[in-house]
C-alpha positions in Angstrom: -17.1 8.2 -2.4 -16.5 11.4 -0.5 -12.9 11.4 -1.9 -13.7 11.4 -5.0 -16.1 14.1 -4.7 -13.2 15.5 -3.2 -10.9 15.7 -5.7 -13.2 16.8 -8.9 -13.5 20.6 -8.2 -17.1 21.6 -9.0 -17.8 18.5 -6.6 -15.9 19.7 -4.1 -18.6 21.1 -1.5 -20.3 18.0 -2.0 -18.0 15.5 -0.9 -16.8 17.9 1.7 -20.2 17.7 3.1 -20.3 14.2 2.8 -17.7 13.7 4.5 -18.5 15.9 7.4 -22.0 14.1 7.8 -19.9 10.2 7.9 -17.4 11.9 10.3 -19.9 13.5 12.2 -22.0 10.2 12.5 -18.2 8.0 13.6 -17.7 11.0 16.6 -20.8 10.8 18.0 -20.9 6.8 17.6 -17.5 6.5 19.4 -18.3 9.2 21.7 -21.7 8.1 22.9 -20.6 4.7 23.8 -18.1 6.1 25.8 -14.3 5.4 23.5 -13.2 9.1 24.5 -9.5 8.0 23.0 -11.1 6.7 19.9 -13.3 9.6 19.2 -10.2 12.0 18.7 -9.5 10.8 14.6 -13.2 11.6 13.7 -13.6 14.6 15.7 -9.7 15.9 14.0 -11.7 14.5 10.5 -14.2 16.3 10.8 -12.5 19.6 11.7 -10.7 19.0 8.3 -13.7 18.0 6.4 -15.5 21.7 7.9 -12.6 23.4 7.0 -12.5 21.9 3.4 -16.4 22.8 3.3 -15.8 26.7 4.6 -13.2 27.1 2.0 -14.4 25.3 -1.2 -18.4 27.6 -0.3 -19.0 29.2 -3.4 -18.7 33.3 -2.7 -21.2 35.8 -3.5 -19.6 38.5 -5.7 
């Protein structure tokens, strides 16, 4: 779902969050039972998805 948010433009922020929240929510599942070496793809996901979200914020102008 968050992809396809993803990919339609005025959507973008939304499925950017989205994703951030589901990425979020693996990282701190895999982290808190302790799967260090499996929490590095969400955490590098999520990164991506925060990135996405910072760049596609509307600006003031």
């Amino acid at each position: 779902m968050a992809a396809l948010l993803i990919l339609y433009s005025p959507s973008r922020v939304y499925g950017a969050a989205l994703g951030a929240c589901v990425m979020a929510a693996a990282a701190l599942t895999t982290l808190g039972h302790g799967e260090y070496a499996h929490g590095v793809a969400p955490l590098v996901v999520l990164a991506v998805a925060l990135i996405l979200l910072a760049l596609s914020w509307p600006q003031k102008t």
